[in-house]
PyMOL Python script that loads the backbone (N, CA, C, O; Angstrom):
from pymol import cmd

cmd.read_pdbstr("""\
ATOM      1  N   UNK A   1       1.788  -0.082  20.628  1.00  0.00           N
ATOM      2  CA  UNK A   1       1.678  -1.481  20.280  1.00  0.00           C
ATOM      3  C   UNK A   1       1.894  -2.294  21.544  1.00  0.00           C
ATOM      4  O   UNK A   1       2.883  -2.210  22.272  1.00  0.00           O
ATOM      5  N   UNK A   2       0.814  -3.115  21.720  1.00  0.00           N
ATOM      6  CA  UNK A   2       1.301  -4.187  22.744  1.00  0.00           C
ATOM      7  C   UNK A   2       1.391  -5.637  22.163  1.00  0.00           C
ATOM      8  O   UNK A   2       1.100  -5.968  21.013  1.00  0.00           O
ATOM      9  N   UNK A   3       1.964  -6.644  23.425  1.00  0.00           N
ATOM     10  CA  UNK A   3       1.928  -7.535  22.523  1.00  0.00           C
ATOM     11  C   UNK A   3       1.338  -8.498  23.595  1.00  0.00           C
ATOM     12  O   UNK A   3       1.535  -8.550  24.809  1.00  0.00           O
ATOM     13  N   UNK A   4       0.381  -9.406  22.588  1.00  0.00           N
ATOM     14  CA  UNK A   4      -0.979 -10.235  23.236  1.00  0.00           C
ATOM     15  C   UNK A   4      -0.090 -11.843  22.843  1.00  0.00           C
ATOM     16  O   UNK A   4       0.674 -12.104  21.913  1.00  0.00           O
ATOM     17  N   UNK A   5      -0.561 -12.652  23.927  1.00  0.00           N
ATOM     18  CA  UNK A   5      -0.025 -13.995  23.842  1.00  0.00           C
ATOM     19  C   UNK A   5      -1.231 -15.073  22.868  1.00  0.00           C
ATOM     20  O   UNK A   5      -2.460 -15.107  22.913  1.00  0.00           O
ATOM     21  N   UNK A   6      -0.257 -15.851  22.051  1.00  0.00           N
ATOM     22  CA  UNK A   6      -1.046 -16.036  21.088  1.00  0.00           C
ATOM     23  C   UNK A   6      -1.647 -17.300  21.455  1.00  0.00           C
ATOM     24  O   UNK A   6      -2.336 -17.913  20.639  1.00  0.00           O
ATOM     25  N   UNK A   7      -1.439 -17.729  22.605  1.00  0.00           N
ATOM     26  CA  UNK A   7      -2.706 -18.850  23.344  1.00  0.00           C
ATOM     27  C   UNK A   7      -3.678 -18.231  23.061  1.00  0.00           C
ATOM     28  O   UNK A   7      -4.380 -18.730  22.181  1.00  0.00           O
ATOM     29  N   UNK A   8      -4.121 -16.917  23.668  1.00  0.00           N
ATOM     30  CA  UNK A   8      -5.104 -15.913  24.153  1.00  0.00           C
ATOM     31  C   UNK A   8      -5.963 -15.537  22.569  1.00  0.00           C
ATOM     32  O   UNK A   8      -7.141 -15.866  22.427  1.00  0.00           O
ATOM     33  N   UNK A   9      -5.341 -14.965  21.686  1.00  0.00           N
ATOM     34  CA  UNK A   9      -5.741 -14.718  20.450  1.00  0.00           C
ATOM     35  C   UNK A   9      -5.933 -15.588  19.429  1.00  0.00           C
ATOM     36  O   UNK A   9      -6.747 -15.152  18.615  1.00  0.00           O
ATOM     37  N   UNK A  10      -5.400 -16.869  19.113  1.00  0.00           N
ATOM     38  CA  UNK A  10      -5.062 -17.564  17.940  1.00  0.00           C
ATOM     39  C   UNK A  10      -5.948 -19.170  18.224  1.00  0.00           C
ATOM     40  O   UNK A  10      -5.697 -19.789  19.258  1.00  0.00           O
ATOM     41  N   UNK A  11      -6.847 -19.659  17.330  1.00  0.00           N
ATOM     42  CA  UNK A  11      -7.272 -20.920  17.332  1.00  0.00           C
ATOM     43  C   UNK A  11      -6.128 -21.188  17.691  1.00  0.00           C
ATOM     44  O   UNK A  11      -5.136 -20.459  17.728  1.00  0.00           O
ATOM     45  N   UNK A  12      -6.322 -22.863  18.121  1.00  0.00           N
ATOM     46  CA  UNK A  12      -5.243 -23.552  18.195  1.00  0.00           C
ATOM     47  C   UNK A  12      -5.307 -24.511  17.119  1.00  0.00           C
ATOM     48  O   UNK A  12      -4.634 -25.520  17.332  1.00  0.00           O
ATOM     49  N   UNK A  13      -5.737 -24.488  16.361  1.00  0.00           N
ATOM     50  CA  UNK A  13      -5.246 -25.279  15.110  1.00  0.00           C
ATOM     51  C   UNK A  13      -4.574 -24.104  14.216  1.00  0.00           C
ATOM     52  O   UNK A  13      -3.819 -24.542  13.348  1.00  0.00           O
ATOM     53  N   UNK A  14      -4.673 -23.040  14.254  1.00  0.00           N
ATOM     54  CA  UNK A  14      -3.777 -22.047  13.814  1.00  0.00           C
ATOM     55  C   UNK A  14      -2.601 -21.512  14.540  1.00  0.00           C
ATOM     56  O   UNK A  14      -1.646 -21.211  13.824  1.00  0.00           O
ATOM     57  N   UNK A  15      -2.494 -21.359  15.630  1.00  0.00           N
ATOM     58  CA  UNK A  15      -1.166 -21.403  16.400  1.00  0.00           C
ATOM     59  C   UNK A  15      -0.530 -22.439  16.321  1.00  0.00           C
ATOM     60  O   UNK A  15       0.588 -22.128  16.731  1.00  0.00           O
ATOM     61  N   UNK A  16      -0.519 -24.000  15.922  1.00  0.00           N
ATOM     62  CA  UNK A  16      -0.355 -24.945  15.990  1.00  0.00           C
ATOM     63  C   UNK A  16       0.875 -24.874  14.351  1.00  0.00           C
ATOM     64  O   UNK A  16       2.087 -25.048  14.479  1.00  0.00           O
ATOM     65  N   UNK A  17       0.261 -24.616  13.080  1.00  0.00           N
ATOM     66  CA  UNK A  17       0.682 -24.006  12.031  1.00  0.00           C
ATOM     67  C   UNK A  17       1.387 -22.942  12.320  1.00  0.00           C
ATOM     68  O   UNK A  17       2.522 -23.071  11.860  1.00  0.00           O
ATOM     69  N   UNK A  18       1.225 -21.861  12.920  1.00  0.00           N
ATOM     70  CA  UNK A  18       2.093 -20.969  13.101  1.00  0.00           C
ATOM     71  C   UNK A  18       3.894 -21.553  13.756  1.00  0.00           C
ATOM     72  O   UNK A  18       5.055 -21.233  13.498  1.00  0.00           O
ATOM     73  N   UNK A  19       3.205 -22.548  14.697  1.00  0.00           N
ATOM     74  CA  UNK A  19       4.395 -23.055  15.466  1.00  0.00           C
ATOM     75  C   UNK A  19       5.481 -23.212  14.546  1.00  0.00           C
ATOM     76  O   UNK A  19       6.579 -22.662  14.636  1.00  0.00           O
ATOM     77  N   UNK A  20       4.962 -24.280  13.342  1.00  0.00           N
ATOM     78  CA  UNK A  20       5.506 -25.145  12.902  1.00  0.00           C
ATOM     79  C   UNK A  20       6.568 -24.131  12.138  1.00  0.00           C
ATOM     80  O   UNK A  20       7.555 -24.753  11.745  1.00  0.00           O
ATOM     81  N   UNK A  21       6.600 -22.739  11.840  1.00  0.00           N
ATOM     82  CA  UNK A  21       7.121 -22.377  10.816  1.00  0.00           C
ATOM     83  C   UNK A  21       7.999 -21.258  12.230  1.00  0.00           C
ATOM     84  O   UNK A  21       9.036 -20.774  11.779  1.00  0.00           O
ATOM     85  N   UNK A  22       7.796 -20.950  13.338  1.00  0.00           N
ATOM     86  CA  UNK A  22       8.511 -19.986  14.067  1.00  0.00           C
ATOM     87  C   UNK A  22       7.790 -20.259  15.770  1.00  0.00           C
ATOM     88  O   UNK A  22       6.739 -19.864  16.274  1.00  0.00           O
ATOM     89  N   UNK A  23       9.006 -21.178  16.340  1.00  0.00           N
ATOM     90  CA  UNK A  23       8.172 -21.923  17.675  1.00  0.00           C
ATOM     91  C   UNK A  23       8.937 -21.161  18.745  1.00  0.00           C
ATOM     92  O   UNK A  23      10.156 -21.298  18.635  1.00  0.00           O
ATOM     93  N   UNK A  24       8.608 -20.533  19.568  1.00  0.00           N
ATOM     94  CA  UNK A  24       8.589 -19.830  20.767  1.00  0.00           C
ATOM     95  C   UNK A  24       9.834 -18.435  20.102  1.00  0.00           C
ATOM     96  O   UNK A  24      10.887 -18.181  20.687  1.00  0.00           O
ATOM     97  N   UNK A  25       9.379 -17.728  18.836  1.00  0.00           N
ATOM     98  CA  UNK A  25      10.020 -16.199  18.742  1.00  0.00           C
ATOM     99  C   UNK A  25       8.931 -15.744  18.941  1.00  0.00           C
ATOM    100  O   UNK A  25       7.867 -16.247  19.302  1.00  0.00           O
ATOM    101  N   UNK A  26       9.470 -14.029  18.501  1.00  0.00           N
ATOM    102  CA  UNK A  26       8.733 -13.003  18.738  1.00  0.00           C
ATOM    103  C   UNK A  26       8.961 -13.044  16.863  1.00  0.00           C
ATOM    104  O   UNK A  26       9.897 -13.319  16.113  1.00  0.00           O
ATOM    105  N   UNK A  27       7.009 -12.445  16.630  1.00  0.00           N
ATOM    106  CA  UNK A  27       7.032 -11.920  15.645  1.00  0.00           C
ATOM    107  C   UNK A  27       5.991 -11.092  15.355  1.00  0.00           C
ATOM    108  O   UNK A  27       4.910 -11.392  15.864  1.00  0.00           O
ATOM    109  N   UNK A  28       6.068  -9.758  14.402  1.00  0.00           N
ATOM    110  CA  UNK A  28       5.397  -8.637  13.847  1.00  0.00           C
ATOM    111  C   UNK A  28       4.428  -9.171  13.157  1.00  0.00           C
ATOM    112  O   UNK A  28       4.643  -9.871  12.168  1.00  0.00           O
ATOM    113  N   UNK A  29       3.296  -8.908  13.591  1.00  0.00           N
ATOM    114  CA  UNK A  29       2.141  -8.902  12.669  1.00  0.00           C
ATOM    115  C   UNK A  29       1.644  -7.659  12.037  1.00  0.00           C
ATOM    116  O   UNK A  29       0.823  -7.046  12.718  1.00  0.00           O
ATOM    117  N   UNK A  30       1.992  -7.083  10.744  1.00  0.00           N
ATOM    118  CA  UNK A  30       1.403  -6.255  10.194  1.00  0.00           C
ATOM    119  C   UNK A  30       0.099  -5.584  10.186  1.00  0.00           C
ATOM    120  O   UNK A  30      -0.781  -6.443  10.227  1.00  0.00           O
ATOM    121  N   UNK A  31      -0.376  -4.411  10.151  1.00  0.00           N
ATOM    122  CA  UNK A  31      -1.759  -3.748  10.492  1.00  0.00           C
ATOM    123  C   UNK A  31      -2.658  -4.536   8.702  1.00  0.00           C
ATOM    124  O   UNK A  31      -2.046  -4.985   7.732  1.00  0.00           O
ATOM    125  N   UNK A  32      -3.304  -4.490   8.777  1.00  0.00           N
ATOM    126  CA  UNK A  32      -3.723  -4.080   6.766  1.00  0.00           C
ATOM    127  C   UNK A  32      -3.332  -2.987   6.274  1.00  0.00           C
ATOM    128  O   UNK A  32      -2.615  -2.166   6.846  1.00  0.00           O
ATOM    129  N   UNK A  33      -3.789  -2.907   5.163  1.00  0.00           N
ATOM    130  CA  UNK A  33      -3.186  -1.705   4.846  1.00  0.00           C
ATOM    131  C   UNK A  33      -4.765  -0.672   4.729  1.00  0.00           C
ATOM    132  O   UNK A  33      -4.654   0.520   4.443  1.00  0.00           O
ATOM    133  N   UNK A  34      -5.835  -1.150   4.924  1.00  0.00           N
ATOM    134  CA  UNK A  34      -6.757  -0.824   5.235  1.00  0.00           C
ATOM    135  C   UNK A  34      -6.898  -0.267   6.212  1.00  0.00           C
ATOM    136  O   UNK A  34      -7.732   0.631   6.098  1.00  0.00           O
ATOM    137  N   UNK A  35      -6.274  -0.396   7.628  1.00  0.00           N
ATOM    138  CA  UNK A  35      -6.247   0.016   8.234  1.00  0.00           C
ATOM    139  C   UNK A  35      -5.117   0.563   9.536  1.00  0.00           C
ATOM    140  O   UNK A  35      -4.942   0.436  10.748  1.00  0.00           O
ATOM    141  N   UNK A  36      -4.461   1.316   8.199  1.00  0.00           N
ATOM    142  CA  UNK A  36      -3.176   1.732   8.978  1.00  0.00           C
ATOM    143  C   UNK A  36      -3.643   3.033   9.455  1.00  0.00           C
ATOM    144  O   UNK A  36      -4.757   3.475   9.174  1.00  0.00           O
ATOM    145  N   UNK A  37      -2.842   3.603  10.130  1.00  0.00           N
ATOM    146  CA  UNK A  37      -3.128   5.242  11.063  1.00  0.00           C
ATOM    147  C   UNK A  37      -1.862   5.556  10.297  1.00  0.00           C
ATOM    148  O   UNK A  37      -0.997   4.856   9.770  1.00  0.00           O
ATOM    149  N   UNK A  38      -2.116   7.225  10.456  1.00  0.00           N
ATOM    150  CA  UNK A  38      -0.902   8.022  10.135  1.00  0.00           C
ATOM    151  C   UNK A  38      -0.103   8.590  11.346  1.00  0.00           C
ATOM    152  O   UNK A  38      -0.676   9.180  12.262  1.00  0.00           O
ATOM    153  N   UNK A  39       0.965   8.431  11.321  1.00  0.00           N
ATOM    154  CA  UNK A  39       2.129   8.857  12.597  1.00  0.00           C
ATOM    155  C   UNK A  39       1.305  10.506  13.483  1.00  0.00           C
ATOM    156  O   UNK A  39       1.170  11.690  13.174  1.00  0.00           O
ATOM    157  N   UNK A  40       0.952   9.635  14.652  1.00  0.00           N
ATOM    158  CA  UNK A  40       0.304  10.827  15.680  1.00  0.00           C
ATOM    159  C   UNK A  40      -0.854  10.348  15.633  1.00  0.00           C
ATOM    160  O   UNK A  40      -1.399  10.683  16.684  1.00  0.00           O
ATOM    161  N   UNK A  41      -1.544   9.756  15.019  1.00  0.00           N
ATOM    162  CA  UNK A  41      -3.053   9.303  15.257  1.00  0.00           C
ATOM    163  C   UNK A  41      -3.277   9.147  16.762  1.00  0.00           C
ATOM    164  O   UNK A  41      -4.149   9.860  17.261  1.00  0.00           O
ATOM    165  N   UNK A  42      -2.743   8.482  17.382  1.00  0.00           N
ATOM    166  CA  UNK A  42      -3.560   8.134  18.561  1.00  0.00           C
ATOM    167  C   UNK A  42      -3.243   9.140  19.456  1.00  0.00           C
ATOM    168  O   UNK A  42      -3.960   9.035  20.450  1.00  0.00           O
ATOM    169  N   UNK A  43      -2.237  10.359  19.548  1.00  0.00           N
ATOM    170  CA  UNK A  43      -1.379  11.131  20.358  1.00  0.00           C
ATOM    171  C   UNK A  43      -1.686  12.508  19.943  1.00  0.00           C
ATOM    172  O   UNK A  43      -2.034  13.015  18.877  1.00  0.00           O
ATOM    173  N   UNK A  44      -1.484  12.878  20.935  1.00  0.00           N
ATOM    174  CA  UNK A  44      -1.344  14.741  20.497  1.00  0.00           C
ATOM    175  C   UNK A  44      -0.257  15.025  20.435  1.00  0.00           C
ATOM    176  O   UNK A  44      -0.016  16.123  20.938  1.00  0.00           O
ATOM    177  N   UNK A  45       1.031  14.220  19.791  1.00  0.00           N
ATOM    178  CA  UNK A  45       1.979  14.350  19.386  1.00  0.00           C
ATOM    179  C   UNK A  45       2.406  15.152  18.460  1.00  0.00           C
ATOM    180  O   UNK A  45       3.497  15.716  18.545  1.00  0.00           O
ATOM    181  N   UNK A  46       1.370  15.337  17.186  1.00  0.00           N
ATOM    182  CA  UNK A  46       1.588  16.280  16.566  1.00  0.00           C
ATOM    183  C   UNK A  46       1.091  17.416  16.602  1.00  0.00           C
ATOM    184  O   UNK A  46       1.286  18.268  15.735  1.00  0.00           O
ATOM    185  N   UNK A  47       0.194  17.608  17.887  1.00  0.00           N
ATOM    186  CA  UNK A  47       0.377  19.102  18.054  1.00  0.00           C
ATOM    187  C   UNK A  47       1.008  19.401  18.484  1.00  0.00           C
ATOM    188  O   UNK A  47       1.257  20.571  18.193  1.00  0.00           O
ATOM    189  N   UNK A  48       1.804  18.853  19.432  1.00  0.00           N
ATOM    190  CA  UNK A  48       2.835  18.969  20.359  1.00  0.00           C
ATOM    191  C   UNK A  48       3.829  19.748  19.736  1.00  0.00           C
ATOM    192  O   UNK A  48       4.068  20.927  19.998  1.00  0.00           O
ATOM    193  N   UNK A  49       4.430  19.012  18.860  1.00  0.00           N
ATOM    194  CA  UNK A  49       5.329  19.446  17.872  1.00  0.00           C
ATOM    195  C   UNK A  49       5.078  20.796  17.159  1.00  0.00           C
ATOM    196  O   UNK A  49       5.880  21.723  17.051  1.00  0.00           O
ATOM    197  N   UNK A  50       3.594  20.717  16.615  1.00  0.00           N
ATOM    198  CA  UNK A  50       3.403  21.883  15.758  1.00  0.00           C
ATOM    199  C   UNK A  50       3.143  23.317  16.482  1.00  0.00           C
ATOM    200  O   UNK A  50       2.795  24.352  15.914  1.00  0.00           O
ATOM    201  N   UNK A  51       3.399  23.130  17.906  1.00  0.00           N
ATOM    202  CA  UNK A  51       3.135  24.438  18.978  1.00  0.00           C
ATOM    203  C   UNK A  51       5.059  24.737  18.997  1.00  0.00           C
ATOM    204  O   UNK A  51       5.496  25.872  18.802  1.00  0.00           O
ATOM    205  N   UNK A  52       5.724  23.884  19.182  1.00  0.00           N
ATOM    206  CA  UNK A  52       7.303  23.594  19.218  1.00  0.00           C
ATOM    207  C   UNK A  52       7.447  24.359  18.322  1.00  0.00           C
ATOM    208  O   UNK A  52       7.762  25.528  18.544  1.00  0.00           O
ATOM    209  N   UNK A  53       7.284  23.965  17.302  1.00  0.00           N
ATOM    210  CA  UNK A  53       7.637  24.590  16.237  1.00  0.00           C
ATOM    211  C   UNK A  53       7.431  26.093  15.701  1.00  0.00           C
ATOM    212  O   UNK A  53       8.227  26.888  15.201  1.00  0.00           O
ATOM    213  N   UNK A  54       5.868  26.191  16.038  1.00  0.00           N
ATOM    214  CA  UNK A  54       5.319  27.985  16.324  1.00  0.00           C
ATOM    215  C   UNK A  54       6.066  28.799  16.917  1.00  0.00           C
ATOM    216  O   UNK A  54       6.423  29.945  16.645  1.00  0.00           O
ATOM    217  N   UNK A  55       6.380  27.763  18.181  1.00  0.00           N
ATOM    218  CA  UNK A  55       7.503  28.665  19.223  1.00  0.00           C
ATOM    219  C   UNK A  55       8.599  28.899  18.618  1.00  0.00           C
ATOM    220  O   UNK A  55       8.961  30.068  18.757  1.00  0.00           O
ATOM    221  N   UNK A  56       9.346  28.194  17.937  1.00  0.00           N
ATOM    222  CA  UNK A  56      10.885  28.321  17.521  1.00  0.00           C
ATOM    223  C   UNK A  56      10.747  29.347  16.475  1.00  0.00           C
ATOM    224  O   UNK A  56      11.554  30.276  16.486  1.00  0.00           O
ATOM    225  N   UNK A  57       9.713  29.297  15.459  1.00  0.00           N
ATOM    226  CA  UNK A  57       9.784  30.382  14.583  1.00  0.00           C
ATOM    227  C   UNK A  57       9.021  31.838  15.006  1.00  0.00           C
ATOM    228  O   UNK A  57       8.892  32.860  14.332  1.00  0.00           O
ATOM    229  N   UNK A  58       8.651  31.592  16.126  1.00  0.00           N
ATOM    230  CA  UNK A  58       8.485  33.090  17.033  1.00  0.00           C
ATOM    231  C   UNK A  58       9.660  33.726  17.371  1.00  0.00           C
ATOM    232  O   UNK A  58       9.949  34.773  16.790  1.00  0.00           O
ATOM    233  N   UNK A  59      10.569  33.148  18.431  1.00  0.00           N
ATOM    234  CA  UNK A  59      11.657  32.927  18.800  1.00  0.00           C
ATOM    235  C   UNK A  59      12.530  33.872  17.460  1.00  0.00           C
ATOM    236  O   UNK A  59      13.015  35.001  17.396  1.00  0.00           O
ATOM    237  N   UNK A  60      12.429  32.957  16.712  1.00  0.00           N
ATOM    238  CA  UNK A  60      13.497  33.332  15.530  1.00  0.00           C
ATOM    239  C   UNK A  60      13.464  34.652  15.082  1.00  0.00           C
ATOM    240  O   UNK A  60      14.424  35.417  14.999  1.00  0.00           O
ATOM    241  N   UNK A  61      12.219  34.887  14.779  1.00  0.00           N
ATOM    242  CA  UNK A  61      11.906  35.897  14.106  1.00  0.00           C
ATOM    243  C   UNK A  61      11.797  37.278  14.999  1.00  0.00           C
ATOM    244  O   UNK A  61      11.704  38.354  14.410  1.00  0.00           O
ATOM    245  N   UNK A  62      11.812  37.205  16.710  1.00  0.00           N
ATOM    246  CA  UNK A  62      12.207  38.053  17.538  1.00  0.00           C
ATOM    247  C   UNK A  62      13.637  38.142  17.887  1.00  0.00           C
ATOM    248  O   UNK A  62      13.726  38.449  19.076  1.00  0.00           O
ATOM    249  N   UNK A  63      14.825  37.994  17.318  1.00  0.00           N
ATOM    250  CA  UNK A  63      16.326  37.701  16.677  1.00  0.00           C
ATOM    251  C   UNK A  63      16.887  36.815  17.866  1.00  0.00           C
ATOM    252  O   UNK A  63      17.776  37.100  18.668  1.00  0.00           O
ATOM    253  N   UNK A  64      16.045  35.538  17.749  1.00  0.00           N
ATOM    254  CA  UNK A  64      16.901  34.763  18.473  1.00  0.00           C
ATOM    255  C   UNK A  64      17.866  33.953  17.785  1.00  0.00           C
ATOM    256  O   UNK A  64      17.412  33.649  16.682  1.00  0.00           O
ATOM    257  N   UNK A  65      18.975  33.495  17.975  1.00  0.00           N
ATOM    258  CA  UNK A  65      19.634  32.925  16.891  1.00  0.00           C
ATOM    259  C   UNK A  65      19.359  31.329  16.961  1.00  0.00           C
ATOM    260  O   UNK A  65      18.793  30.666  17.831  1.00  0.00           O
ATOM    261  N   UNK A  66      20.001  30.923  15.652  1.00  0.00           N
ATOM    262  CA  UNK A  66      19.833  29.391  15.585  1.00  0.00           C
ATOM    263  C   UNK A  66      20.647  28.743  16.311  1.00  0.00           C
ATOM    264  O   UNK A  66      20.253  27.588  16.470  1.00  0.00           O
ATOM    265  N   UNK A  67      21.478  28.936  16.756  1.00  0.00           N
ATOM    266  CA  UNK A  67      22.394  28.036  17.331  1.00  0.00           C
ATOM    267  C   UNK A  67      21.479  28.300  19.143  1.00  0.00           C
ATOM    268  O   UNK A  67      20.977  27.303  19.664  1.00  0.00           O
ATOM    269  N   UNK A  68      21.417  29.284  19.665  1.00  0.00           N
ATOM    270  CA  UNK A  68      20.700  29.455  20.890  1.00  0.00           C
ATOM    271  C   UNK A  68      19.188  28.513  20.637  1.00  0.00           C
ATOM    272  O   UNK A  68      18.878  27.630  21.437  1.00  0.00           O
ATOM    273  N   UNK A  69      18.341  28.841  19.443  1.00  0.00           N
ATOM    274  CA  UNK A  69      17.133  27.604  19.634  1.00  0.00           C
ATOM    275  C   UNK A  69      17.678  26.137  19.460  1.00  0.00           C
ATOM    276  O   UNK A  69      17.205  25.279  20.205  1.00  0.00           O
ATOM    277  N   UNK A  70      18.418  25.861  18.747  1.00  0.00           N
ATOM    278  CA  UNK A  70      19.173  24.315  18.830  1.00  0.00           C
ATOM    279  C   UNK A  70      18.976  23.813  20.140  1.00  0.00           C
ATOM    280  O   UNK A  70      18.153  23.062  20.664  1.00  0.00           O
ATOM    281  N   UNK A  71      20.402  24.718  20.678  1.00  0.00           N
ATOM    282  CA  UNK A  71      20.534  24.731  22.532  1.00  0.00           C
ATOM    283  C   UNK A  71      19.439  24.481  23.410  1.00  0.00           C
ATOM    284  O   UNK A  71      19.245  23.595  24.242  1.00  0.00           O
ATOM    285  N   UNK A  72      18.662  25.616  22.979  1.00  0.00           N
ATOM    286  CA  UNK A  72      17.610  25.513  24.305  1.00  0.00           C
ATOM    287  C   UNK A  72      16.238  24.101  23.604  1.00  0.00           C
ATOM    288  O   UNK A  72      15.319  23.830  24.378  1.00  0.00           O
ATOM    289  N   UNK A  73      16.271  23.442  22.343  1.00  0.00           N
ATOM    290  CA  UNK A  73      15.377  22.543  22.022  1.00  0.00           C
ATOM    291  C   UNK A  73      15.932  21.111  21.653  1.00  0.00           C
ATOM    292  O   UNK A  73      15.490  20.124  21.066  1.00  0.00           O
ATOM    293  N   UNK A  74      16.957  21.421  22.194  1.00  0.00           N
ATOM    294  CA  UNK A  74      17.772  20.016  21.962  1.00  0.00           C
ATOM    295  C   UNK A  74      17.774  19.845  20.557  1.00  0.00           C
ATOM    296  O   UNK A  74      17.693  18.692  20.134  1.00  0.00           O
ATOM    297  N   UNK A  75      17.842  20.674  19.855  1.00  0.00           N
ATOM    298  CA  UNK A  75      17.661  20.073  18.313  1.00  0.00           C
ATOM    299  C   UNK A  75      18.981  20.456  17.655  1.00  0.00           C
ATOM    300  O   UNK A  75      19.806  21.120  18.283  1.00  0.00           O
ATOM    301  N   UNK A  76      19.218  20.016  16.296  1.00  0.00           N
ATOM    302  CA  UNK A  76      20.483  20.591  15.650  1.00  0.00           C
ATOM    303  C   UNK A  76      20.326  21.878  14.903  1.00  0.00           C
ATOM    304  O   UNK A  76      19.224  22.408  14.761  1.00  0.00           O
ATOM    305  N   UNK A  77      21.367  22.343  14.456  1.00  0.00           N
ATOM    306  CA  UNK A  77      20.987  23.475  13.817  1.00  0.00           C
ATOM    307  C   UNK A  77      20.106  23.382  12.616  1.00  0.00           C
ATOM    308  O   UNK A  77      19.119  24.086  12.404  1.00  0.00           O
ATOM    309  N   UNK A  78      20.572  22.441  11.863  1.00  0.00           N
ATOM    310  CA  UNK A  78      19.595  21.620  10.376  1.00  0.00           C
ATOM    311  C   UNK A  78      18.388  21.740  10.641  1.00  0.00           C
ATOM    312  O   UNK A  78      17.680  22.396   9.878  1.00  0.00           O
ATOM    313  N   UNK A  79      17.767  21.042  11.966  1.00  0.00           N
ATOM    314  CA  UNK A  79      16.784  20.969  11.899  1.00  0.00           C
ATOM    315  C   UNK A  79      16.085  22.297  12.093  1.00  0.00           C
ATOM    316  O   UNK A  79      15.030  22.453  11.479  1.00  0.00           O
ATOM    317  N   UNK A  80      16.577  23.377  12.945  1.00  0.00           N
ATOM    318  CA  UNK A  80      15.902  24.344  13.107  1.00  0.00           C
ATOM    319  C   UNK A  80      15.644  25.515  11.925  1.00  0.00           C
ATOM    320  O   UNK A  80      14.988  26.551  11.816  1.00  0.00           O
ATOM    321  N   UNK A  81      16.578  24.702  11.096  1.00  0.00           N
ATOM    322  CA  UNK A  81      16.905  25.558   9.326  1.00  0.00           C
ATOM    323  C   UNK A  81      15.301  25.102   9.213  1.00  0.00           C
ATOM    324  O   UNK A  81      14.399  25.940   9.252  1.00  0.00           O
ATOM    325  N   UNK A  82      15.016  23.418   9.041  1.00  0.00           N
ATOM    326  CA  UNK A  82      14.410  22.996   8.273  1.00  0.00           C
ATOM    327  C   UNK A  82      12.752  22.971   8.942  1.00  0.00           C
ATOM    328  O   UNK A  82      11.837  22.351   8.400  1.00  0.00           O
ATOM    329  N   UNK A  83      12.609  23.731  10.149  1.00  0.00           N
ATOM    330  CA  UNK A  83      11.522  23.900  11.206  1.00  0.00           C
ATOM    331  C   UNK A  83      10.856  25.297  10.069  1.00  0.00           C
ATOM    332  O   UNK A  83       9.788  25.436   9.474  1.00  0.00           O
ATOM    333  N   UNK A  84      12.223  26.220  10.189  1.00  0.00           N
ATOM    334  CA  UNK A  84      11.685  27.657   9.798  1.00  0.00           C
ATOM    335  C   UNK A  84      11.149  27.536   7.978  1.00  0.00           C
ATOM    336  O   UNK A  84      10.074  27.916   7.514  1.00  0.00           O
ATOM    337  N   UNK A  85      12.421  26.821   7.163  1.00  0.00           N
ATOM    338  CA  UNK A  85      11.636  26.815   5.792  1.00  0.00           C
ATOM    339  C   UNK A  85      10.574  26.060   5.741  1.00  0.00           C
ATOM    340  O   UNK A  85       9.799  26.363   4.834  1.00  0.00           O
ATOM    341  N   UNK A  86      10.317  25.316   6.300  1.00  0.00           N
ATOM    342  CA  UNK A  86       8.777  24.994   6.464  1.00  0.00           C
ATOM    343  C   UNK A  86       7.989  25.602   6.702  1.00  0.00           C
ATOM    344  O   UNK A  86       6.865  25.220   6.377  1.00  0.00           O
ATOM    345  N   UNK A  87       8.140  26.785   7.348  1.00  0.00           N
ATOM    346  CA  UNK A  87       7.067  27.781   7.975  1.00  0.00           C
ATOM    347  C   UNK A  87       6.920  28.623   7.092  1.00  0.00           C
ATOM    348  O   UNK A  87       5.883  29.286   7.118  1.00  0.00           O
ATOM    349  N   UNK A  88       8.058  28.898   5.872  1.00  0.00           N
ATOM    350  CA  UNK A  88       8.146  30.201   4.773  1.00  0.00           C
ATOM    351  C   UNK A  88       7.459  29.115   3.200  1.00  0.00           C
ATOM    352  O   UNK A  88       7.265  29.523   2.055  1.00  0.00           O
ATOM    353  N   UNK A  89       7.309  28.127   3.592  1.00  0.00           N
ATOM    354  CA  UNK A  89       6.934  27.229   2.137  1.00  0.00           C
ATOM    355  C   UNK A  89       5.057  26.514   2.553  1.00  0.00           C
ATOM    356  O   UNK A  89       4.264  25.979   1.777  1.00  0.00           O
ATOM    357  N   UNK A  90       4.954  26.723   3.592  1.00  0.00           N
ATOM    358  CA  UNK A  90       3.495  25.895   3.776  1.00  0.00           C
ATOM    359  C   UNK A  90       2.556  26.763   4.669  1.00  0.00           C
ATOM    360  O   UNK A  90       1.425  26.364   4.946  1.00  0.00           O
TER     361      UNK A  90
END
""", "prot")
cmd.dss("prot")
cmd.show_as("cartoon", "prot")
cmd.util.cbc("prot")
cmd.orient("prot")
């Protein structure tokens, strides 16, 4: 998200109205709901993760323990519970 100055974007008889109700803040303009993205859309973020995750339940299953993948993934132990039953449920 960036954020565009609303000289630049906004009539000025509509920035003008906008003023009147919130004059020099910062504020969120919502996507539609038409056109929202789902978390990772623009990123290979979630592959990122989903290779992370391959790895940890490789890892695991060659008897690495949970508390050592925590360690070495910065993660908690919970989560690395909740990495692997994901991998045994989907």
């Amino acid at each position: 998200m960036s954020y565009k100055k609303a000289n630049d974007v906004l009539p000025h008889n509509l920035l003008s109205a906008v003023q009147q109700y919130i004059d020099g803040e910062y504020m969120y303009i919502p996507r539609k709901a038409d056109s929202k993205l789902q978390w990772g859309a623009n990123t290979d973020t979630k592959e990122i993760v989903r290779a992370r995750n391959r790895e940890i339940l490789t890892k695991r299953l060659a008897g690495c323990s949970v508390s050592d993948l925590a360690e070495q993934y910065f993660l908690s132990e919970k989560a690395i519970y909740k990495i692997i039953n994901a991998s045994k449920n989907g």
